[in-house]
C-alpha positions in Angstrom: 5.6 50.8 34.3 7.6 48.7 32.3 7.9 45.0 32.3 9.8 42.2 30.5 7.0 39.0 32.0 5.8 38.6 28.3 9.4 38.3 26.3 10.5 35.8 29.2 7.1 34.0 28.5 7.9 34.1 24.9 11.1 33.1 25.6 9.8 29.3 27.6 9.9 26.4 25.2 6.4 24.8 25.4 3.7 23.3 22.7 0.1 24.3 23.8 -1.4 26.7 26.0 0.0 28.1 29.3 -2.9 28.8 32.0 -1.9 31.4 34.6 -4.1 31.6 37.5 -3.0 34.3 40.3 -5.3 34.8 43.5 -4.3 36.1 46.5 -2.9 34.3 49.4 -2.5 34.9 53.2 -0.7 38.3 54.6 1.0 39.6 51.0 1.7 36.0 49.5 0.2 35.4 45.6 -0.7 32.1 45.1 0.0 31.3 41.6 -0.8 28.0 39.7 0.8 27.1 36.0 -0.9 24.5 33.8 -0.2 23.9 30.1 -2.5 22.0 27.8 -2.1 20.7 24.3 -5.0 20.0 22.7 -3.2 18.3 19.8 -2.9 15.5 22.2 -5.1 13.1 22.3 -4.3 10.7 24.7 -6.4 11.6 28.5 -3.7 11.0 30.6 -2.5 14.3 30.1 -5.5 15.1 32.4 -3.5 13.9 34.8 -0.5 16.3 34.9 -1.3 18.5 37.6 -0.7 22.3 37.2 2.9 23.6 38.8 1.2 25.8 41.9 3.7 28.5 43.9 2.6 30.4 47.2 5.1 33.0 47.5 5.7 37.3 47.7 5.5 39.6 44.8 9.0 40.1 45.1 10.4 36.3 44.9 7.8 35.9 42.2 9.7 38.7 40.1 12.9 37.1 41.3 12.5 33.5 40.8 9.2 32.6 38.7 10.4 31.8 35.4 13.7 30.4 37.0 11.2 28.1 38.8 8.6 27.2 35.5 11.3 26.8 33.0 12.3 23.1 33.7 8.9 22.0 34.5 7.1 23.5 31.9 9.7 22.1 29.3 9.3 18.2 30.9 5.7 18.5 30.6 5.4 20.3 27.2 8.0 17.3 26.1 5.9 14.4 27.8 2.3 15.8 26.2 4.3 16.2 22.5 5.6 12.7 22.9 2.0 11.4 23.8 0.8 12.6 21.0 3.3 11.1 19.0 3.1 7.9 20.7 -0.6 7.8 19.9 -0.1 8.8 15.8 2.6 6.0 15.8 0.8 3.6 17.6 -2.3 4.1 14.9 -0.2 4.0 12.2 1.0 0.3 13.5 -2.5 -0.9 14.1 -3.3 0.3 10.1 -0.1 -1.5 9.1 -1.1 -4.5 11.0 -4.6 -4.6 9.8 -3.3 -4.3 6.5 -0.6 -7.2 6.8 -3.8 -9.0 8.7 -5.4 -8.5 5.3 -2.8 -9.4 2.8 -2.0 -12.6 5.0 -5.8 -13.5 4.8 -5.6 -12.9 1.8 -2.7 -15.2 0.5 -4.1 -17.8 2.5 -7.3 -17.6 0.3 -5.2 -17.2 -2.5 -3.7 -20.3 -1.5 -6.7 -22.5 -0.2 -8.3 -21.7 -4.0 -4.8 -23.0 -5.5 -4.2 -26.1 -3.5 -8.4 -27.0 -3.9 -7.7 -26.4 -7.8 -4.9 -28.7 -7.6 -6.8 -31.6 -5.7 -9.6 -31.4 -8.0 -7.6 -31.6 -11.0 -6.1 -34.7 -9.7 -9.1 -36.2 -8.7 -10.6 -35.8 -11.8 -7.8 -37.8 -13.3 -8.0 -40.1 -10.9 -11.7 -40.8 -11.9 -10.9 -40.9 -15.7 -8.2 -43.3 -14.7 -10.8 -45.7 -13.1 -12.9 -45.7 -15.8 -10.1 -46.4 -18.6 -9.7 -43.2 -20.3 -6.3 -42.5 -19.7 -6.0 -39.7 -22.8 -8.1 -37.4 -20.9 -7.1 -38.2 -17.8 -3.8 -37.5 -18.6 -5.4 -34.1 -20.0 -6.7 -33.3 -16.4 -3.5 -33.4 -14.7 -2.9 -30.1 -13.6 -0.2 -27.9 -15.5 3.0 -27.9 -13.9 3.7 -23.7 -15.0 0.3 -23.4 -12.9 1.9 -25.8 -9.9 5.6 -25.7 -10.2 6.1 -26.6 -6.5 4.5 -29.8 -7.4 6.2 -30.4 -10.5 7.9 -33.6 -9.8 4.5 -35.0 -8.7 2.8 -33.5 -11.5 5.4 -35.3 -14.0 5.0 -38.7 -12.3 1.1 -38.9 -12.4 1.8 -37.8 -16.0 4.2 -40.2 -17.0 1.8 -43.4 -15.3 -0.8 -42.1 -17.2 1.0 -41.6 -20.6 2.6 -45.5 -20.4 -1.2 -46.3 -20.5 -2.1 -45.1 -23.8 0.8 -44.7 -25.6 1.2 -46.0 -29.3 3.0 -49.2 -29.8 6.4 -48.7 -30.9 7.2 -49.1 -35.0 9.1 -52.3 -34.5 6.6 -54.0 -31.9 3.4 -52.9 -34.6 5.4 -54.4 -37.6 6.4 -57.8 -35.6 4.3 -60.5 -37.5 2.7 -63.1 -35.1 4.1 -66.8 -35.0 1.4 -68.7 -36.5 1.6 -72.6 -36.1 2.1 -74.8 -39.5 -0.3 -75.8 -41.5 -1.9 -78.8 -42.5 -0.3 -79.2 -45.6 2.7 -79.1 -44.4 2.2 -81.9 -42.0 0.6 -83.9 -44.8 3.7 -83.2 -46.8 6.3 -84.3 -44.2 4.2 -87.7 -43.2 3.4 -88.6 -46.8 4.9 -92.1 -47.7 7.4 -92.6 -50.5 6.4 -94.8 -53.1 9.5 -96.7 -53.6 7.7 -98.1 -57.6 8.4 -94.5 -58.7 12.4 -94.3 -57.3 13.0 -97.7 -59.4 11.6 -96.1 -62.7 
């Protein structure tokens, strides 16, 4: 007896394994039932497909069977392969968004550590400020290549504290203080003539 069942079953386009269950049915009927499962999928609703079942005679069976399956068996073939695919994709995203979870957190520590560094650096030349040493205050102020989003503020508090101590210009240094006359001088201009000495 010859039979072409197996190169029409090779011939259905399906991912998994195709489960044929045949029993036998009231009068000359075969009940037949047609489930495919793909264990590559991991996602449990696939459980839920139920399998194709068919209650029919020998003869419309080898008539119409794989006319019948072909569709059906394609769909759910299709639906379990994009499960699976849904599922890899899906934990690819959650990776990716752990990851960009993770590089967020840890810009924002990155940040925090920056922004602290900044403040203490200020604060410290605050306090040197208070207590008169302006040099080294002025050497606290953060670098503006280390904080050049802060750079104008950075100048400014640099600038305040530099008019502090600076130098004395050249000219100001050599400027020689008024001093008032002396008192020889004043004797000189209030001492009387002695007319005796003009006549002689």
């Amino acid at each position: 007896m010859n039979t072409n069942f197996f190169n029409q079953i090779q011939q259905l386009d399906f991912t998994g394994v195709l489960q044929l269950n045949i029993s036998k049915g009231a009068e000359s009927n075969l009940i037949v039932s047609v489930l495919l499962n793909n264990e590559q999928c991991g996602d449990n609703a696939k459980n839920l497909i139920p399998p194709l079942t068919f209650n029919a005679t020998p003869q419309e069976f080898d008539e119409e069977f794989f006319e019948q399956i072909t569709k059906p068996i394609q769909t759910v073939s299709g639906v379990m392969v994009d499960m699976e695919k849904f599922l890899k994709q899906m934990e690819i995203v959650k990776q990716q968004s752990a990851m960009e979870k993770e590089k967020t957190e840890k810009a924002k520590k990155e940040k925090e550590a920056k922004d602290k560094k900044f403040k203490d650096g200020m604060a410290k030349a605050d306090e040197l400020e208070k207590e008169g040493k302006f040099r080294e205050a002025w050497m606290k102020v953060p670098d503006i290549t280390e904080f050049p989003e802060k750079a104008d503020e950075i100048r400014k508090r640099k600038t305040e504290l530099s008019n502090k101590f600076a130098t004395p210009s050249l000219f100001g240094a050599m400027e020689e203080p008024q001093t008032e006359p002396t008192k020889v001088e004043e004797v000189s201009e209030d001492y009387p003539i002695d007319e005796t000495d003009e006549e002689e």
